[in-house]
Backbone bond lengths (Angstrom), bond angles and torsions (degrees), N, CA, C in turn:
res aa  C-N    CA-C-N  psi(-1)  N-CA   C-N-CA  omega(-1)  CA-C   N-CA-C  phi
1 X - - - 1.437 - - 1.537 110.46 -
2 X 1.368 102.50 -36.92 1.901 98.17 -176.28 1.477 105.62 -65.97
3 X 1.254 136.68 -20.46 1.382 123.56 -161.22 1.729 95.11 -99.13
4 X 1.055 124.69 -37.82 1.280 146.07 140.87 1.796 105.02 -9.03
5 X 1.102 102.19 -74.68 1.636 108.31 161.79 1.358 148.24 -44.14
6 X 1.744 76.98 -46.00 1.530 101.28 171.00 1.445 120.10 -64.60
7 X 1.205 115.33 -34.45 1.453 128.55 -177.17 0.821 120.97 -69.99
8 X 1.426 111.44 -32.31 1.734 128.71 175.86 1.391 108.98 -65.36
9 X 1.474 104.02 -63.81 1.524 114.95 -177.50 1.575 104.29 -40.63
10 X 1.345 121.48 -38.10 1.843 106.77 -176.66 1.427 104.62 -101.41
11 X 1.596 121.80 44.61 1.190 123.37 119.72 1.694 118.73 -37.09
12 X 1.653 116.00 148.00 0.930 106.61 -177.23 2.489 109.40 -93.70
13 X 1.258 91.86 -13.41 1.692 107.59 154.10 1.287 126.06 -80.96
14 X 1.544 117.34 12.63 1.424 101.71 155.66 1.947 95.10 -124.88
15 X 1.325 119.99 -6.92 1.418 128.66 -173.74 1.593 112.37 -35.43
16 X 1.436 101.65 -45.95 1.331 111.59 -179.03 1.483 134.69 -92.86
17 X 1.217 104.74 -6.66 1.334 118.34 152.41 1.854 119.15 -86.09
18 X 0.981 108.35 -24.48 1.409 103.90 172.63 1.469 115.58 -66.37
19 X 1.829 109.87 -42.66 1.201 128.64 -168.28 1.837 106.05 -62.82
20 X 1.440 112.08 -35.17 1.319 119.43 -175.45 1.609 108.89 -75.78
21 X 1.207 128.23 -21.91 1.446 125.94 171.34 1.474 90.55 -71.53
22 X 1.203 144.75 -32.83 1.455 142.45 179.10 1.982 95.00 83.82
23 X 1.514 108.08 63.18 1.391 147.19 -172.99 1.196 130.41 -125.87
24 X 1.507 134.54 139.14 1.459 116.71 169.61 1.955 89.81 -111.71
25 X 1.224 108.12 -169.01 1.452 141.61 175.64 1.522 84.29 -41.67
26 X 1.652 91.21 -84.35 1.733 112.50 -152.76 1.571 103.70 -42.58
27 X 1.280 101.84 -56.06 1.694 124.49 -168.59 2.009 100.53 -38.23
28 X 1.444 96.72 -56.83 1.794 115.37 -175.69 1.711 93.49 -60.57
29 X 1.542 119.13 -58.48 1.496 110.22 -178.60 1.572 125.27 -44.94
30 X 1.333 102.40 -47.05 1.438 107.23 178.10 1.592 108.74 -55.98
31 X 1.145 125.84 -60.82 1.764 127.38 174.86 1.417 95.33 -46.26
32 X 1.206 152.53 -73.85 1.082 150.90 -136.96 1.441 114.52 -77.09
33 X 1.202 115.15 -34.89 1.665 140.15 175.85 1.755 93.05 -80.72
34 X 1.303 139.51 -36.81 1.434 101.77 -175.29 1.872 96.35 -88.55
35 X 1.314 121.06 -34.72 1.447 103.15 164.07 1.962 135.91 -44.08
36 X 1.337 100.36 -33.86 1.651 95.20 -173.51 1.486 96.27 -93.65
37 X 1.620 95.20 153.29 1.305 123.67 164.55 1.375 121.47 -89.36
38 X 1.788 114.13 151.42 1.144 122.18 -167.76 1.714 118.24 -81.00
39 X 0.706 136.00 91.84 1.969 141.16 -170.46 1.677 100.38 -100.10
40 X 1.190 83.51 115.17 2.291 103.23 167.34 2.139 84.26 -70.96
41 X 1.255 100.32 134.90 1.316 124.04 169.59 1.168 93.41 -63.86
42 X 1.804 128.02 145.18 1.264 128.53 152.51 1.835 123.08 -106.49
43 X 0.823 123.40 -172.36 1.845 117.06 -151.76 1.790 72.58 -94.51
44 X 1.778 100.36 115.20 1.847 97.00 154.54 1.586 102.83 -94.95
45 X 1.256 127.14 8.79 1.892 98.61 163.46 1.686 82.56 86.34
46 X 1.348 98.31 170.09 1.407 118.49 172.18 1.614 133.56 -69.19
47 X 0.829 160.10 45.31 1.141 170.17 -177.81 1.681 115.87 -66.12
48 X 1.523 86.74 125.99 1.661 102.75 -159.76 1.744 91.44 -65.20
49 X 1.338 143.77 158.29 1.091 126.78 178.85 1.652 108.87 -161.10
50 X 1.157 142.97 120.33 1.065 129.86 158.26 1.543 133.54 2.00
51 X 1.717 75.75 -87.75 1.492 90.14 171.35 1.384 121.97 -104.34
52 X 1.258 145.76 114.08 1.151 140.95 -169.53 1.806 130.08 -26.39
53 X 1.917 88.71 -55.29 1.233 137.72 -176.13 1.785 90.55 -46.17
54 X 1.145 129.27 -29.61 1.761 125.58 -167.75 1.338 112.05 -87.56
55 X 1.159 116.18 -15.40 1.866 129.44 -178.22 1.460 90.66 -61.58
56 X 1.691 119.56 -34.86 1.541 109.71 176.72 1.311 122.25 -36.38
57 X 1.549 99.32 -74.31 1.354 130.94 150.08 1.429 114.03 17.23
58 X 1.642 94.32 -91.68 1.732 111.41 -168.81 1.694 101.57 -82.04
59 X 1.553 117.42 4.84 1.646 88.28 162.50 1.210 121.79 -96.30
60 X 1.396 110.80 -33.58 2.013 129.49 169.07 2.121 85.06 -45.26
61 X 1.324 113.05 -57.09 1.851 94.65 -158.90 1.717 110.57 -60.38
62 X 1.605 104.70 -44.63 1.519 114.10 149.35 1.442 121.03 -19.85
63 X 1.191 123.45 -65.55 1.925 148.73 -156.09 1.404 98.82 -66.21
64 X 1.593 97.74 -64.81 1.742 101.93 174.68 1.244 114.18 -107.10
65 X 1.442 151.72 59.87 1.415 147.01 174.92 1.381 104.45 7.97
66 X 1.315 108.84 98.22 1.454 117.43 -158.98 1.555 79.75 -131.24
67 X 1.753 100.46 125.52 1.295 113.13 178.19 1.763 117.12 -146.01
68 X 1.419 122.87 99.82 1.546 111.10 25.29 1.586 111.98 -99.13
69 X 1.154 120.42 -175.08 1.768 122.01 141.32 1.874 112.49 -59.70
70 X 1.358 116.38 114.97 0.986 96.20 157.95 1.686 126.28 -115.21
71 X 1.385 123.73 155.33 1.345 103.51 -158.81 1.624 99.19 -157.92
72 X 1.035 129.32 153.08 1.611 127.93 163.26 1.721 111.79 -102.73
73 X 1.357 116.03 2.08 1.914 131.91 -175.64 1.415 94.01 -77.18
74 X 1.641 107.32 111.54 1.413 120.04 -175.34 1.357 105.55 -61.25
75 X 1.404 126.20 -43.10 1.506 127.35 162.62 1.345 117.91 -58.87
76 X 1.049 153.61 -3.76 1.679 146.34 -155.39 2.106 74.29 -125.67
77 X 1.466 132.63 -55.36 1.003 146.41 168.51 1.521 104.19 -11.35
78 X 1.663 86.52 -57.88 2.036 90.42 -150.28 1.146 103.11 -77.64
79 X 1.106 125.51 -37.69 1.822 119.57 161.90 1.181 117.68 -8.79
80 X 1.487 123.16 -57.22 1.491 158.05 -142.30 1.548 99.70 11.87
81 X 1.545 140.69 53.21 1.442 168.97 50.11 1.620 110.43 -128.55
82 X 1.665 85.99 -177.01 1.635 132.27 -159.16 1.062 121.11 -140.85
83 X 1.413 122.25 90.42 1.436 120.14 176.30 1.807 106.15 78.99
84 X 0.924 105.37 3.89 2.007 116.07 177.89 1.448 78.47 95.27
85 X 0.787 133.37 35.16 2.183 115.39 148.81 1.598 116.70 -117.84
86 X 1.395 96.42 114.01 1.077 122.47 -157.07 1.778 84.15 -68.42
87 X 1.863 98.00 147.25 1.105 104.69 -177.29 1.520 116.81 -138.19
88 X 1.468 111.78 96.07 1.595 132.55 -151.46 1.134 123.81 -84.46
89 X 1.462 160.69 142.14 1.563 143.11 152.68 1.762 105.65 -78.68
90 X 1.363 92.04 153.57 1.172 112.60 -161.15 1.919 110.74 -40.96
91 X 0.890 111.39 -48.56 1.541 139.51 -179.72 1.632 91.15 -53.01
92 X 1.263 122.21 -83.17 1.742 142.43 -172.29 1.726 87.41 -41.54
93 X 1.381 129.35 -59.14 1.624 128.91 175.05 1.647 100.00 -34.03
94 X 1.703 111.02 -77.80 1.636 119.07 -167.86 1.430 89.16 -25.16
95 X 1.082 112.65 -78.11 1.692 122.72 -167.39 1.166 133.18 -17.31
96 X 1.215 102.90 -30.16 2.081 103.81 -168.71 1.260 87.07 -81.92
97 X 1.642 95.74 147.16 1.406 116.67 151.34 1.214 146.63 -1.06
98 X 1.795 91.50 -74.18 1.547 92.47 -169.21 1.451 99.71 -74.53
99 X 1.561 152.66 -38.67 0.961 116.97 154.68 1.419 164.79 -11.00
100 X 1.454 108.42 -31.71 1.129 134.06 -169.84 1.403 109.57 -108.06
101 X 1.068 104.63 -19.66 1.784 110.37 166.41 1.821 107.04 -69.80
């Protein structure tokens, strides 16, 4: 999943937000990699999917009951959940509640 991230991050729509923390990719990976925890994927079953590549996805949320999924993947999106795990864009996440408390 981290490299997964990584790839994302050198999108050229997040390029410039990285650049404004005065950050590269790697620099953001390293912080981010000593925060997450390690989760064994669990079996999500077959799931019809766009992109194949997202079954990753829902087995790591499986592995660790990871609640919610959050994701900006218009396909992982349309689900809108998995197994009762709600599956949010980043923005719809800010939003809840308990955050805002």
């Amino acid at each position: 999943m981290l490299e997964e991230l990584a790839e994302a991050l050198r999108y050229p729509k997040f390029e410039r937000h990285i650049w404004r923390m005065s950050l590269d990719v790697d620099q953001l990976m390293c912080g981010y990699a000593g925060m997450a925890l390690l989760a064994a994927p669990a079996y999500a079953g077959a799931v019809m999917l766009a992109d194949p590549d997202d079954q990753a996805v829902l087995a790591c949320a499986l592995g660790c009951a990871a609640q919610p999924i959050v994701s900006g993947n218009r396909h992982l999106l349309d689900l809108k959940t998995f197994r009762e795990i709600p599956i949010l864009s980043p923005a719809a996440f800010l939003e809840l509640p308990s955050l805002r408390e």
